[in-house]
C-alpha positions as CSV (number, residue, x, y, z in Angstrom):
1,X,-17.5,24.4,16.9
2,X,-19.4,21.3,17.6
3,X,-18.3,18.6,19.9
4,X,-17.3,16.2,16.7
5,X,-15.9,18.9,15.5
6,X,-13.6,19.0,18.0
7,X,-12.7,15.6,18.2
8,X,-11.8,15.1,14.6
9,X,-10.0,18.3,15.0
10,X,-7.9,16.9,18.1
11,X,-7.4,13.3,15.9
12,X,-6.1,15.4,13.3
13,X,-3.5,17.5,14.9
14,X,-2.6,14.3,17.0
15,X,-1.9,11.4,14.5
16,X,-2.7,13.9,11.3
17,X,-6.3,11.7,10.6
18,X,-8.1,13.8,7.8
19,X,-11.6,12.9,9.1
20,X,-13.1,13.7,5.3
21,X,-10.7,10.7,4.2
22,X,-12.4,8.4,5.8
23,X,-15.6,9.9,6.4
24,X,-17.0,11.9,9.7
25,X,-19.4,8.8,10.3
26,X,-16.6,6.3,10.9
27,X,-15.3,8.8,13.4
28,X,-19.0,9.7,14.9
29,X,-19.2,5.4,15.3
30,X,-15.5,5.2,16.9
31,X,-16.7,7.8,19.1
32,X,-20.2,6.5,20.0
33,X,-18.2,3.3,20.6
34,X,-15.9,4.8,23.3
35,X,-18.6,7.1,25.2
36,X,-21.2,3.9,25.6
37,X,-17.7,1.9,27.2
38,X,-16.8,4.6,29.4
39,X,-20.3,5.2,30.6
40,X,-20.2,9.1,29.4
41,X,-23.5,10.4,29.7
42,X,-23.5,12.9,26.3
43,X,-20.7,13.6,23.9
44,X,-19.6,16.6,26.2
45,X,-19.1,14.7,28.8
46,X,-16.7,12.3,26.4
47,X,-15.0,15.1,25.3
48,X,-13.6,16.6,28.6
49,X,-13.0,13.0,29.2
50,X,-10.9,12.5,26.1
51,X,-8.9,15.9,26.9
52,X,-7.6,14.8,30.5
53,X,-7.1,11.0,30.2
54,X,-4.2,10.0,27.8
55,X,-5.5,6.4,27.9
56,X,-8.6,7.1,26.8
57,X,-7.4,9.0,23.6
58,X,-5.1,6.0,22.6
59,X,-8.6,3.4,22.9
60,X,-10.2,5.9,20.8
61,X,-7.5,5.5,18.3
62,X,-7.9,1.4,18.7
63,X,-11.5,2.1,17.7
64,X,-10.7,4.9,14.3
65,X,-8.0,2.9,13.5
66,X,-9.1,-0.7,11.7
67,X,-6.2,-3.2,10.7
68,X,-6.5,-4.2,6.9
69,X,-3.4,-6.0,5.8
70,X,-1.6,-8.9,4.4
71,X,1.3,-11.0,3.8
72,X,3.1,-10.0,0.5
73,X,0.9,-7.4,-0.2
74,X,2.1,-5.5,-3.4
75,X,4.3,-8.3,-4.2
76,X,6.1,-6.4,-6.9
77,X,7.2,-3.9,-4.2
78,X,8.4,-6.6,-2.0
79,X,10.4,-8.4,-5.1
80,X,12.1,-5.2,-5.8
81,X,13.0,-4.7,-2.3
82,X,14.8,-8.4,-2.2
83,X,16.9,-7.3,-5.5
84,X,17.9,-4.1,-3.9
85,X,18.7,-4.9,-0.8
86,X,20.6,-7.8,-1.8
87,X,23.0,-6.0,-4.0
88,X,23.3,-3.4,-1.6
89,X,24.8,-6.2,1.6
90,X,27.1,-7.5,-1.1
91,X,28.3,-4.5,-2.5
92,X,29.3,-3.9,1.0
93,X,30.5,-7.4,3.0
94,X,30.6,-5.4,6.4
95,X,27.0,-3.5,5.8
96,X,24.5,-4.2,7.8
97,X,20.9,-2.8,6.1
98,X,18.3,-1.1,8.2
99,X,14.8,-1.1,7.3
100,X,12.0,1.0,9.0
101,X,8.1,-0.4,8.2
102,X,5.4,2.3,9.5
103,X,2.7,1.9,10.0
104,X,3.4,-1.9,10.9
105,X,0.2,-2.5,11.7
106,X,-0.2,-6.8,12.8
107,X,2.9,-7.3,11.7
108,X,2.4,-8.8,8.1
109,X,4.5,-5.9,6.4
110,X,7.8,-5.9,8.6
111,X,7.4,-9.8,8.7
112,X,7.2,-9.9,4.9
113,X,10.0,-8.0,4.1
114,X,11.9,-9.8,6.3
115,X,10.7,-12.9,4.6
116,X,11.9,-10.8,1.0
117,X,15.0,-10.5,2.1
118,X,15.6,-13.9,3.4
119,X,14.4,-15.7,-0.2
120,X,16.7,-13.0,-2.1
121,X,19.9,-14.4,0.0
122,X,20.6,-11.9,2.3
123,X,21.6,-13.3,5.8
124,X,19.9,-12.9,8.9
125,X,22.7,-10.9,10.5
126,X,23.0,-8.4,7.7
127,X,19.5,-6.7,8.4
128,X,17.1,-5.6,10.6
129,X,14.1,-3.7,10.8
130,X,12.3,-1.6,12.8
131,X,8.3,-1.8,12.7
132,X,6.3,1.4,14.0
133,X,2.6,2.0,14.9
134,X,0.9,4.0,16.5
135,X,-1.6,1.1,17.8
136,X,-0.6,-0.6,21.0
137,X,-3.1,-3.6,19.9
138,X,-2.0,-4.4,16.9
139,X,1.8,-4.4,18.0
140,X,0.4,-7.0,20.4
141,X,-0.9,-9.0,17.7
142,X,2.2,-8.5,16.1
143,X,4.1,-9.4,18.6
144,X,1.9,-13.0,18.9
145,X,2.3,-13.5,15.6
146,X,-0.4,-15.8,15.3
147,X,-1.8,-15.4,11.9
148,X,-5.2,-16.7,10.6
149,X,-6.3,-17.6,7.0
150,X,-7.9,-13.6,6.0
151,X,-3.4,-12.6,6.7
152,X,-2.7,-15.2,3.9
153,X,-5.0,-13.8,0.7
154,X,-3.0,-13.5,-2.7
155,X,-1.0,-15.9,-4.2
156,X,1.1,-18.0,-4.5
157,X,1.4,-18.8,-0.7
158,X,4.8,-20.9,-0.8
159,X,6.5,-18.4,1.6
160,X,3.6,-19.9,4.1
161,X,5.3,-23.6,3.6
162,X,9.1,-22.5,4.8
163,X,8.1,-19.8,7.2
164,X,5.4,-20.7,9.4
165,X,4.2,-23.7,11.2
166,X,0.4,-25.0,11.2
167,X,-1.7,-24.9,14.3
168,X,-5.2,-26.0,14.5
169,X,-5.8,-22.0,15.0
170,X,-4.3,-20.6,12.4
171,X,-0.5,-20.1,11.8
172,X,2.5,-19.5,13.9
173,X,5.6,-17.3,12.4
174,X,9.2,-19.1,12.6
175,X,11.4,-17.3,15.4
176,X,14.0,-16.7,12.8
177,X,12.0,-13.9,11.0
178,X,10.5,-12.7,14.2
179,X,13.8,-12.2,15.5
180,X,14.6,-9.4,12.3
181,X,11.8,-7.3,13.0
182,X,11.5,-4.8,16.3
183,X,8.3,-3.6,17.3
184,X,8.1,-0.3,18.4
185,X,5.4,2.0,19.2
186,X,5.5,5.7,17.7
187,X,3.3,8.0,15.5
188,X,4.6,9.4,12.4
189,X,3.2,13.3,13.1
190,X,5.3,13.8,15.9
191,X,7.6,15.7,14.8
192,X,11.1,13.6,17.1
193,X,9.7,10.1,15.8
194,X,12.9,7.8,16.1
195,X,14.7,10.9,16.2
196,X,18.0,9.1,18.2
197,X,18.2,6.4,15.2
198,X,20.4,6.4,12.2
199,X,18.7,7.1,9.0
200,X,17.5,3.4,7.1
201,X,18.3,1.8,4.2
202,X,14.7,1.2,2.9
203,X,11.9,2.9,4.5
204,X,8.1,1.3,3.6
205,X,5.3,3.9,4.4
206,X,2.4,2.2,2.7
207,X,-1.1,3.4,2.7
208,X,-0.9,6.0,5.6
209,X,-0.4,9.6,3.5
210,X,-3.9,8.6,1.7
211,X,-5.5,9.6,5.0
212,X,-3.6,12.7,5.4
213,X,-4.8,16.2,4.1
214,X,-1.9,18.3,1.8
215,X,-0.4,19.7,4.8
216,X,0.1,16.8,6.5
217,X,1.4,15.1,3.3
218,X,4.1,17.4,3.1
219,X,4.5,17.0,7.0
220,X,4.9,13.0,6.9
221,X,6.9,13.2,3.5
222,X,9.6,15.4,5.0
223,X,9.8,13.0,8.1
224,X,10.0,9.9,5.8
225,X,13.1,11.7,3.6
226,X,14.9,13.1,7.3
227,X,14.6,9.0,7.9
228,X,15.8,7.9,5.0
229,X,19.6,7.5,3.7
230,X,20.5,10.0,1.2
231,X,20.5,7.3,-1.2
232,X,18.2,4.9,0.4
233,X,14.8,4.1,-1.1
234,X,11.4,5.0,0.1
235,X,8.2,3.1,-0.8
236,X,4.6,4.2,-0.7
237,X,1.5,2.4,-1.8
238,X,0.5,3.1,-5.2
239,X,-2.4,5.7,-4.4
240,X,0.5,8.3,-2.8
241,X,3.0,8.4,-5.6
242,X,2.1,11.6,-6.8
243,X,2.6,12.7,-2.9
244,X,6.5,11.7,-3.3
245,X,6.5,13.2,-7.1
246,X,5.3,16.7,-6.0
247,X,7.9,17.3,-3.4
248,X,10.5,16.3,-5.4
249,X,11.4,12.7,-5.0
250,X,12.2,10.4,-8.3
251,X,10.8,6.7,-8.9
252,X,13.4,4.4,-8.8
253,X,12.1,2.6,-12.9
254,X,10.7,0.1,-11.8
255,X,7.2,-0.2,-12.7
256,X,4.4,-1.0,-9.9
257,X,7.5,-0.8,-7.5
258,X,6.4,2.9,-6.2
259,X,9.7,2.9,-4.8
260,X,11.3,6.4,-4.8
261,X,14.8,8.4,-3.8
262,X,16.1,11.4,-3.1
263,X,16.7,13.8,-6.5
264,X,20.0,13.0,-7.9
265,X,21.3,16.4,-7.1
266,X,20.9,15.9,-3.3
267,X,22.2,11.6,-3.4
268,X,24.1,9.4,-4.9
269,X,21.6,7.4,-7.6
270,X,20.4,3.5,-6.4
271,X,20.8,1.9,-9.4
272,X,17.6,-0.3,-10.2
273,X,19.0,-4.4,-9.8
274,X,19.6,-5.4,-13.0
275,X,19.8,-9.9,-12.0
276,X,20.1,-11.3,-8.8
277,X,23.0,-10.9,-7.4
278,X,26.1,-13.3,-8.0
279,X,26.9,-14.6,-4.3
280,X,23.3,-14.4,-3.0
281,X,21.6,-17.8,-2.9
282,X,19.0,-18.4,-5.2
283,X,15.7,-18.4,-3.5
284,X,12.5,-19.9,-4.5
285,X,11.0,-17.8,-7.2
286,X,7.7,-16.0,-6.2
287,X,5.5,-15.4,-9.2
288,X,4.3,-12.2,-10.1
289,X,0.3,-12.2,-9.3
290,X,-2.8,-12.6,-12.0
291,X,-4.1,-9.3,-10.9
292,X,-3.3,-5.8,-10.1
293,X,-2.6,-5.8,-6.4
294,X,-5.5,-4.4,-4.6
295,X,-4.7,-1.2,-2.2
296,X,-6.4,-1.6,1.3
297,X,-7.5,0.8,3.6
298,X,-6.6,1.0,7.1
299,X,-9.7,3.1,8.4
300,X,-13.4,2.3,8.2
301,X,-15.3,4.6,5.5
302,X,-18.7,5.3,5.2
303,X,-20.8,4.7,2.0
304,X,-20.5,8.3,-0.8
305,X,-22.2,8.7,-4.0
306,X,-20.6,7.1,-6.8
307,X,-19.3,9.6,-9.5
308,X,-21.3,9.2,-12.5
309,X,-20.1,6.3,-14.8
310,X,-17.3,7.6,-18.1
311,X,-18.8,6.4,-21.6
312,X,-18.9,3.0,-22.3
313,X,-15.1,1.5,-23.9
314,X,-15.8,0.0,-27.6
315,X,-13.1,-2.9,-28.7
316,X,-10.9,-1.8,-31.4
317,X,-12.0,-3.5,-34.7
318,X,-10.4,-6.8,-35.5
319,X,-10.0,-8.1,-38.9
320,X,-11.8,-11.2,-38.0
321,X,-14.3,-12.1,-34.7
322,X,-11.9,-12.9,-31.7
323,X,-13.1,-16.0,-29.8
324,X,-13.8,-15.4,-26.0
325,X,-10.5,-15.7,-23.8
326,X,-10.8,-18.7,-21.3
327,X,-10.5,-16.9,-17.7
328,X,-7.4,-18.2,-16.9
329,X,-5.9,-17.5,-20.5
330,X,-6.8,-14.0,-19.8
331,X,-5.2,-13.9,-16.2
332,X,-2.4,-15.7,-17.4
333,X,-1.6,-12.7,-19.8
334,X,-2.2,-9.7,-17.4
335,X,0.8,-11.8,-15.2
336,X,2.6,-11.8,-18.2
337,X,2.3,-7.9,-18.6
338,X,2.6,-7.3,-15.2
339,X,6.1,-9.1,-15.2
340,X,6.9,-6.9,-18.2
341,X,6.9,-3.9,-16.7
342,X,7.9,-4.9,-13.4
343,X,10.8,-5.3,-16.0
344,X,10.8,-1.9,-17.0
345,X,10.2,-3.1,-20.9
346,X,7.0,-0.3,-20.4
347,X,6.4,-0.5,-24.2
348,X,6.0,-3.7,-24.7
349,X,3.5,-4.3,-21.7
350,X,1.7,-1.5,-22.9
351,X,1.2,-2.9,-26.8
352,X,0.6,-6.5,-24.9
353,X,-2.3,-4.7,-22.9
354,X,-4.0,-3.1,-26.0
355,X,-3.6,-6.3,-28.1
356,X,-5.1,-8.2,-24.8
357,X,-8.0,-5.6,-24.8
358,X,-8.5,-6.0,-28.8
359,X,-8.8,-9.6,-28.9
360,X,-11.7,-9.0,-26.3
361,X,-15.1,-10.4,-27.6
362,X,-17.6,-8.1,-26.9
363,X,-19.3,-10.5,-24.5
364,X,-16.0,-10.8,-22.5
365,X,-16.2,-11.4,-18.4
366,X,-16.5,-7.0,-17.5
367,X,-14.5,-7.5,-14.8
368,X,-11.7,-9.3,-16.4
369,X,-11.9,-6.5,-19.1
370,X,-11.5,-4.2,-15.6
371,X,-8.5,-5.9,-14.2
372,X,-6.9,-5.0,-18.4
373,X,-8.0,-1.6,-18.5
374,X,-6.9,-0.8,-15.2
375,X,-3.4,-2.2,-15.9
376,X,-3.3,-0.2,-19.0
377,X,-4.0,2.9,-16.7
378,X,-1.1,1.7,-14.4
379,X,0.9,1.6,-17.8
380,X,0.0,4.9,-18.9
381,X,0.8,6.7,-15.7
382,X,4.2,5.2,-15.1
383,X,5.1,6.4,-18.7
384,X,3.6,9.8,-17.8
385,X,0.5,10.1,-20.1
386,X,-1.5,11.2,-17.6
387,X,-5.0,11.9,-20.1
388,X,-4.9,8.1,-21.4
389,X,-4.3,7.0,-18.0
390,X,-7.3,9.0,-16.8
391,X,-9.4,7.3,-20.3
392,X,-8.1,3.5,-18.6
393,X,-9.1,4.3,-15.3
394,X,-12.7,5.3,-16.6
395,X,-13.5,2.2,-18.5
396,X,-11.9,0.2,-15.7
397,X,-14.9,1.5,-13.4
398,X,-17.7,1.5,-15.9
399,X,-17.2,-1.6,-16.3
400,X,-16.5,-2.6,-12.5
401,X,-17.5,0.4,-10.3
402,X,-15.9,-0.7,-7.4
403,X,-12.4,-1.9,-9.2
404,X,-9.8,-0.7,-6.4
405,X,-7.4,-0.4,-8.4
406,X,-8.7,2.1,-10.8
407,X,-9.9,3.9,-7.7
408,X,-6.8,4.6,-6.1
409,X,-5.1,5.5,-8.7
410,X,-7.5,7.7,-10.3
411,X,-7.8,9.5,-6.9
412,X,-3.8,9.7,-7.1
413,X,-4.3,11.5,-10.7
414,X,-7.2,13.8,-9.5
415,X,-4.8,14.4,-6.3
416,X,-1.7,15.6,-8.6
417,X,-4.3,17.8,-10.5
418,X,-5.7,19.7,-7.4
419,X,-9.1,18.1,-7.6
420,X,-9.0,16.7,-3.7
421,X,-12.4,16.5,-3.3
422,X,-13.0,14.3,-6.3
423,X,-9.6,12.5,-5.0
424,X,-11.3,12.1,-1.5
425,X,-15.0,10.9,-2.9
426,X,-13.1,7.6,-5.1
427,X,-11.0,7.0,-1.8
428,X,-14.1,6.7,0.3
429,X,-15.7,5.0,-2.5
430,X,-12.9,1.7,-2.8
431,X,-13.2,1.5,1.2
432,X,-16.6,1.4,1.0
433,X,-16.4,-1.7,-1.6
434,X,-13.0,-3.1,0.9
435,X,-15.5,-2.9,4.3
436,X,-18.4,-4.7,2.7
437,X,-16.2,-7.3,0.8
438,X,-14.3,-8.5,4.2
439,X,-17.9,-8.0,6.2
């Protein structure tokens, strides 16, 4: 076995990084990185380095592991979380919720949910979470919580106005949500993470199984279940449902949520919130976003062959030529759709979506038509037709090849089906399109 072999063998039993996920030439770069800093003369020389110096395999995770992340990413996730937790604290007066972020990354996750649960009423002393990652630099950055403009990228940004205060630098979080969250250091493959804490209310693992291989999946999945309530929620990013669904674990109904629980047979059934609750306070209301949100990776991934384009999509006839929708009529109705089924009226935001995609002129903006098609696919797959959500995904990317969306969640389908390679190659593919767009 080769020396990078053996490295990405040794990153892969250590923090479960599936080098083919992310691509050996990330890892190769990460590595090259480390050997020029510590002076090594040859990649042997780095390897019996990395084996005997435990500070030297943590920097070498600093250098595989890149940071990508926002505030309020996956706001739908985020609203449902609010809802939830909010009838949960008042069901209970005494209950105090416990939330467990991981990976935490900068701190934008932990710090938005915090920020969630603050706009949905619940009070500061009825929660807490904990925030986990395996990086000791970006707990320190989470820790500063000094946030430039990149942490502040989709809409709308009123949570910026009551939370943090303006510095010619950037942003500075209020102490009040800092003071919910608790950073923590740990790694989600060993096998006694947080093993002396209670199990939590809401557990967020976001974008981390993608860069797992099926064994560690099933690995991480059972650690996330062993540290959730048996009938708390656990929610993964929208590439990794299909993770929870195979072993087991039921979506919660609430589309674009990818919030799941335990089956019914094991736990007690949390019942999707139906209106905000009666005692909370009403909080500002956050509007639900013009376009699908956008999964984004955590690693650095090299540049793959693009699978060959599907057939071009053809507009369904009309009875009469449909005039061109103005841009922001168009992204005005995919919010409309999008808060449909974040209703659960699936139906309905799927017959919106067609009729959105038939009134199309055949000169329409392509990636406008993307963002439709790819929300029909999202449609399609929470109702469980998987062969028309495969058909949405398809014209999504013909018509925008690097439409994240579509990507993700096609690789999910292709995942569920056994096809891992062809799940892997779209994965590499939308971080390909994420490293070049953010330089």
């Amino acid at each position: 076995m080769s020396t990078a072999a053996h490295i990405e063998a040794l990153l892969k039993a250590r923090i479960g990084l599936d080098a083919g996920a992310i691509g050996s030439g990330a890892v190769a770069r990460a590595v090259r990185e480390r050997q020029q800093a510590r002076q090594a003369p040859d990649p042997e020389s780095y390897w019996q380095l990395l084996q005997g110096t435990a500070d030297e395999f943590q920097a070498l995770i600093e250098a595989v592991v890149v940071p990508e992340t926002w505030f309020f990413r996956h706001r739908e996730a985020l609203l449902a979380l609010g809802r939830f937790a909010a009838e949960r604290a008042f069901a209970d007066g005494r209950r105090t919720l416990r939330l467990l972020s991981l990976p935490c990354s900068t701190g934008e996750e932990p710090y938005s949910i915090a920020m969630a649960l603050l706009d949905a009423g619940v009070p500061p002393g009825r929660f807490y979470i904990d925030a986990v990652d395996i990086s000791a630099r970006a707990l320190a950055r989470a820790h500063q919580a000094h946030y430039n403009a990149n942490a502040f990228r989709s809409g709308p940004l009123d949570f910026r106005d009551r939370y943090f205060t303006a510095t010619p630098t950037g942003y500075v979080l209020d102490p009040r949500v800092r003071g919910q969250v608790r950073l923590l250091q740990g790694n989600l493959v060993e096998p006694g993470l947080l093993a002396g804490e209670a199990p939590y209310d809401f557990v967020f693992c976001r974008n981390l199984l993608i860069y797992f291989d099926a064994a560690g999946q099933r690995q991480a999945v059972q650690t996330l279940v062993r540290l959730t309530m048996a009938d708390g929620l656990l929610f993964v990013g929208p590439a990794e449902a299909s993770v929870l669904s195979a072993q087991g674990l039921e979506p919660v109904g609430i589309p674009l949520s990818f919030a799941f629980r335990k089956p019914a047979a094991a736990a007690p059934r949390a019942r999707p919130p139906s209106h905000p609750p009666v005692h909370a306070t009403q909080p500002p209301r956050m509007a639900a976003p013009p376009r699908l949100p956008r999964p984004p990776t955590t690693m650095r991934a090299p540049a793959v062959r693009a699978p060959a384009p599907a057939a071009a999509p053809t507009a369904a006839p009309t009875a009469a030529p449909a005039a061109k929708p103005a841009a922001g009529t168009h992204a005005a109705a995919l919010a409309d759709i999008a808060a449909m089924a974040d209703r659960g009226e699936l139906d309905a935001a799927t017959a919106a979506c067609l009729a959105l995609l038939d009134r199309a002129a055949p000169d329409a903006d392509g990636t406008a038509l993307a963002d439709a098609y790819g929300m029909l696919g999202v449609l399609h797959d929470a109702a469980g037709r998987t062969a028309q959500a495969h058909a949405a995904y398809r014209k999504a990317l013909y018509l925008d090849p690097s439409h994240q969306e579509s990507l993700y969640h096609l690789a999910a389908l292709l995942d569920t089906e056994g096809d891992h390679g062809g799940a892997t190659r779209l994965r590499q593919r939308a971080q390909r399109h994420t490293r070049k767009h953010h330089g």
